[in-house]
C-alpha positions in Angstrom: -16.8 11.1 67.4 -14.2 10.8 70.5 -11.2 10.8 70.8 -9.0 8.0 70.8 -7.2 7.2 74.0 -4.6 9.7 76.2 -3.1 10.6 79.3 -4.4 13.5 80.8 -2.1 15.5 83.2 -2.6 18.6 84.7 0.8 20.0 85.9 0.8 22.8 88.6 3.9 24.5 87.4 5.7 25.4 84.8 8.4 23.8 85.7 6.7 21.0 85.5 5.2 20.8 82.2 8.1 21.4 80.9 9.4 18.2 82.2 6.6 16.2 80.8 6.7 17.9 77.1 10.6 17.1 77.7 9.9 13.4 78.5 7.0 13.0 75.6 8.4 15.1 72.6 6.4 14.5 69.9 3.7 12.8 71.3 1.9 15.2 73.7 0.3 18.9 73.2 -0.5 21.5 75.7 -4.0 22.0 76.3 -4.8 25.6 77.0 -8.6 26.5 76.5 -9.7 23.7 74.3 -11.8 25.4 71.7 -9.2 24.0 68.9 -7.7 21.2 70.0 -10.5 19.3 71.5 -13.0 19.1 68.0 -9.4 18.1 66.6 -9.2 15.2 69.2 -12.8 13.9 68.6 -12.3 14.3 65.1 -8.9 12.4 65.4 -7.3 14.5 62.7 -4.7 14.7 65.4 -3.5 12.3 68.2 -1.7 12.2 71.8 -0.6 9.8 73.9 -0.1 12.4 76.6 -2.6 16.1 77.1 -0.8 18.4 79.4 -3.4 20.7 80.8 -1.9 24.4 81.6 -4.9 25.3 83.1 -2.9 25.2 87.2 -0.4 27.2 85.8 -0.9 30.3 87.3 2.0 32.0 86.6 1.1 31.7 82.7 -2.1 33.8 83.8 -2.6 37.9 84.0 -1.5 41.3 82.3 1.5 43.2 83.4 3.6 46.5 82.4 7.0 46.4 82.6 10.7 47.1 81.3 9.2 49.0 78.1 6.6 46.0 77.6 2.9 45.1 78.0 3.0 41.7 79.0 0.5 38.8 78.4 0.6 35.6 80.1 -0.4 32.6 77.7 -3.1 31.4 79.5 -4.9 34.6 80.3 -8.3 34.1 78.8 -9.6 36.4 75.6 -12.4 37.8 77.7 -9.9 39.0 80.1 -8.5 41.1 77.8 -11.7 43.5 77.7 -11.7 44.7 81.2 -8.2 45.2 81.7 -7.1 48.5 82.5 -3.6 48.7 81.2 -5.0 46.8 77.6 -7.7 49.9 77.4 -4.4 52.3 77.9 -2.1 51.3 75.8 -3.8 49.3 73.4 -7.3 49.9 72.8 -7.2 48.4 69.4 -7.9 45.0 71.0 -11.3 46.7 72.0 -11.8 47.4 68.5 -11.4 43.5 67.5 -12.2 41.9 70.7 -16.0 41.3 69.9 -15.4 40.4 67.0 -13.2 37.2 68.1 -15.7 34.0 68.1 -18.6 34.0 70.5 -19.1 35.0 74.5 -18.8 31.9 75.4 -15.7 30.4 73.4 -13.9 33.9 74.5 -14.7 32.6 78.1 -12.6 29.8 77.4 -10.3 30.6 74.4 -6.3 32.1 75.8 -4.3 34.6 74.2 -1.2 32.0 73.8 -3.4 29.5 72.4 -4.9 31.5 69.5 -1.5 32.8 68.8 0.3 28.9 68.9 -2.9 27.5 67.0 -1.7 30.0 63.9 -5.2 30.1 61.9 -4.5 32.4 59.2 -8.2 33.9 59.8 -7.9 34.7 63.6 -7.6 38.0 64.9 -4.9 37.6 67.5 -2.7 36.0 65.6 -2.7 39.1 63.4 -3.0 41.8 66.1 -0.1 40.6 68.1 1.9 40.6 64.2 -0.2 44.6 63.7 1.9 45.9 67.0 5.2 44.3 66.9 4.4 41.6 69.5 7.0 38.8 70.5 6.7 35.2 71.8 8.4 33.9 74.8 9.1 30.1 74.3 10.5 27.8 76.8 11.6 23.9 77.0 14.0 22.2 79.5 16.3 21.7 75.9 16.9 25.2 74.8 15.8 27.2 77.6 13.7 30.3 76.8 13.8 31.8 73.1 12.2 35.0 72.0 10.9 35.4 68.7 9.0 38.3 67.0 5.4 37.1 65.9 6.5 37.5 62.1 9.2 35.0 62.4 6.8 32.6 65.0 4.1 32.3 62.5 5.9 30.6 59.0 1.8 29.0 57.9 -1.2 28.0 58.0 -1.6 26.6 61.6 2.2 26.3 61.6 5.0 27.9 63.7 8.2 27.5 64.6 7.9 26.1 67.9 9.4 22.7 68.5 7.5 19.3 70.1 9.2 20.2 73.6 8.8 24.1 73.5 5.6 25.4 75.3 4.3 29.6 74.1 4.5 30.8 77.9 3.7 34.6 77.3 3.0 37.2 74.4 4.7 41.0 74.8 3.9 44.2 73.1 6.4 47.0 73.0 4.8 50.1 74.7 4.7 53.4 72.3 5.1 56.4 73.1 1.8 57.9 71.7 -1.2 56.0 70.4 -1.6 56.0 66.8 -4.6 56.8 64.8 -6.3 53.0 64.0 -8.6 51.2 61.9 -10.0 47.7 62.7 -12.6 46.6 60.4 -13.5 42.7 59.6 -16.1 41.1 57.5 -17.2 38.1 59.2 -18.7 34.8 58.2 -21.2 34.9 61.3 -22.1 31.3 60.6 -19.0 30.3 60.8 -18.2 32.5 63.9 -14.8 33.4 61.9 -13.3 36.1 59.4 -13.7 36.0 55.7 -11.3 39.2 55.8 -10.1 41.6 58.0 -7.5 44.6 58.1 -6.0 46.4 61.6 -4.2 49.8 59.7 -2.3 51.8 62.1 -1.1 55.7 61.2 1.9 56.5 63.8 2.9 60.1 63.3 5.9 60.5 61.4 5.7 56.7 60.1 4.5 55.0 57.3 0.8 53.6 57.4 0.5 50.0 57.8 -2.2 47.9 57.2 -2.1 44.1 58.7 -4.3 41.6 56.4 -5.6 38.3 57.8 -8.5 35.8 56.8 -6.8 36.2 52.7 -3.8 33.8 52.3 -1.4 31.2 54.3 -0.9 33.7 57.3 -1.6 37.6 58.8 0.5 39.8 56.2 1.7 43.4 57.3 2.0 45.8 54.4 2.5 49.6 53.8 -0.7 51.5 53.1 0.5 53.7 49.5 -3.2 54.7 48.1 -2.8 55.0 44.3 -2.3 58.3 42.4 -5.9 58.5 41.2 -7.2 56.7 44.2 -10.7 57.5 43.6 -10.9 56.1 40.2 -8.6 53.5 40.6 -9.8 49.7 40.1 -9.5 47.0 42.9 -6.4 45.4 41.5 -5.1 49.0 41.3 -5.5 49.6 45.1 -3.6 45.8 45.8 -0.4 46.9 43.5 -0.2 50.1 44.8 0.2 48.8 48.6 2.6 45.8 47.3 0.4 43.0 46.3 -0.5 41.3 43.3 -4.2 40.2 42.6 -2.2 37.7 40.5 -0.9 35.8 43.6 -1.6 32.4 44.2 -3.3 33.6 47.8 -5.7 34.5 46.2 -8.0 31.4 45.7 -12.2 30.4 45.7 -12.8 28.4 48.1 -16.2 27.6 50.2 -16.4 31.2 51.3 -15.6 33.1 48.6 -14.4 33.8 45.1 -10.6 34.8 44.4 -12.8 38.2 42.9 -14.9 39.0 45.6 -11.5 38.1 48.3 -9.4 40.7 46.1 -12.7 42.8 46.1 -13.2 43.1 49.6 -9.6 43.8 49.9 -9.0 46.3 48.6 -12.3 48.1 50.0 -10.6 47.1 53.4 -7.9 49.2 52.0 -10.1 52.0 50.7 -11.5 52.8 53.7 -9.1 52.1 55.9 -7.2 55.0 53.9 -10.2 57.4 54.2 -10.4 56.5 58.1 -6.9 57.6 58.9 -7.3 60.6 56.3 -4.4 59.3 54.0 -6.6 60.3 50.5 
C-alpha cells in the first residue's frame, strides 16, 4: 500500500519547524528517520496533510557534555551512538543494548528522539533513557521549551505527553559520579527484529538496585531489585512479589508472542540473574 496524499517539507531550522507544526497542529508529524512512521503511512493507520522532515536540522544532530549533562540531540542517528567517545565514558550500558536495537541497517536510519517520541513499550531506548534518569527537551512556538523527566514523557503504549505543536528536540542524561555495576540482558524475537522481554538492572554503591523492565506491559517500568528470602527455592511469582509486582496484573497477557506464563517466567529469570550478576544473592 501507499500512502494517501501529503505535503512534504523539509525545514532547515528549527525555528522553522516549529512554525509549520504551529501553523498545522493536528495535522502534521515530524519525520525523523522513518523506520515507524513511514510503514504507518503506507499502511494508512495514520494520516497527514503536512510531513515535516527534520532531517536539515542540524542543530538537532550530535553528542555533547555539559552543565552536569550528557546531551543527545533528537536526530542523532542510533548507530552514532556506538562510536562516540563520551557515550563509551559515561554510559557504556548503551553498548550493552545497542546491538541489540533492530538491524544495521534500520540503526543507520533510526534517531534517538524518534524511538523515544514513538513510545513502543518493547524498544530499548525508550527504556534506557527511563533506566538512567533521562529528560526530554520539548519545544513549540506556544509554550516555549518544557522539560520533562522520561517517566512523566512516556504515560503508554506509543503515547506521550507531547502536544500536536510540540517537537522532542534533544534527550539528557544526568552525569554520575561513578559508574555503577550493570546488567543488560534481552530476549529477542529475531524474526521480529524486536524484544519479547528485556531488563537494564543498575547497582550504584550505596543505592538501592534497580531493575528497568520493557517488552512486558503498556510501557518501560523501573522497579527495585529485593531478591526473596529463600531466593534460591523461591517460585517465579515469588521473585515478581518480592521486587513489587504481581503476576496477577492485568500486564500480564498471551498474546502472539507469548503466554502470560512464559512472560511472568522469563521475568522473573531476568530478575534472577540480573541478581546473581550484580552479586545481590
Amino acid at each position: 500500500m501507499k500512502p494517501p496524499p501529503f505535503e512534504y517539507i523539509r525545514p532547515d531550522c528549527l525555528e522553522e519547524a516549529l512554525q509549520l507544526l504551529s501553523a498545522h497542529s493536528g495535522e502534521a508529524r515530524v519525520l525523523a528517520g522513518g523506520q515507524s512512521l513511514i510503514p504507518q503511512l503506507n499502511l494508512r493507520t495514520i494520516r497527514v496533510k503536512k510531513l515535516i522532515d527534520a532531517n536539515g536540522i542540524e542543530e538537532l544532530f550530535g553528542v555533547s557534555v555539559s552543565d552536569g549533562y550528557l546531551h543527545i540531540g533528537a536526530m542523532t542517528r542510533q548507530v552514532d551512538l556506538e562510536e562516540d567517545s563520551a557515550i563509551k565514558g559515561y554510559f557504556p550500558e548503551f553498548l550493552e543494548l545497542l546491538p541489540s536495537l533492530g538491524f544495521s541497517s534500520t540503526r543507520n536510519r533510526g534517531t534517538v528522539g524518534g524511538s523515544i517520541a514513538f513510545a513502543d513499550p518493547a524498544a530499548e531506548l525508550p527504556a534506557l533513557a527511563l533506566a538512567l534518569e533521562g529528560e526530554v527537551k520539548l519545544q513549540s512556538q506556544r509554550t516555549g521549551t518544557r522539560i520533562l523527566s522520561v517517566e512523566d514523557f512516556l504515560v503508554g503504549p506509543f503515547k506521550t505527553v507531547a502536544q500536536p505543536d510540540e517537537m522532542l528536540t534533544g534527550i539528557r542524561l544526568p552525569l554520575r559520579s561513578a559508574l555503577p555495576r550493570s546488567f543488560v540482558r534481552e530476549v529477542n524475537l529475531r524474526s521480529l527484529g524486536r524484544a519479547a522481554a528485556g531488563i537494564i538492572a543498575l547497582a550504584p554503591d550505596g543505592e538501592t538496585p534497580t531493575a528497568t523492565l520493557f517488552a512486558w506491559a503498556d510501557r518501560p517500568r523501573k522497579i527495585a531489585i529485593r531478591p526473596p528470602q529463600d531466593h534460591l527455592e523461591s517460585t517465579a511469582e515469588q521473585w515478581l512479589e518480592s521486587c513489587g509486582l504481581s503476576a496477577d496484573s492485568p500486564s500480564w497477557q498471551d498474546d502472539a508472542h507469548g503466554s502470560k506464563a512464559y512472560r511472568i517466567h522469563v521475568f522473573a529469570s531476568l530478575l534472577q540473574e540480573a541478581a546473581t550478576a550484580l552479586a545481590l544473592v
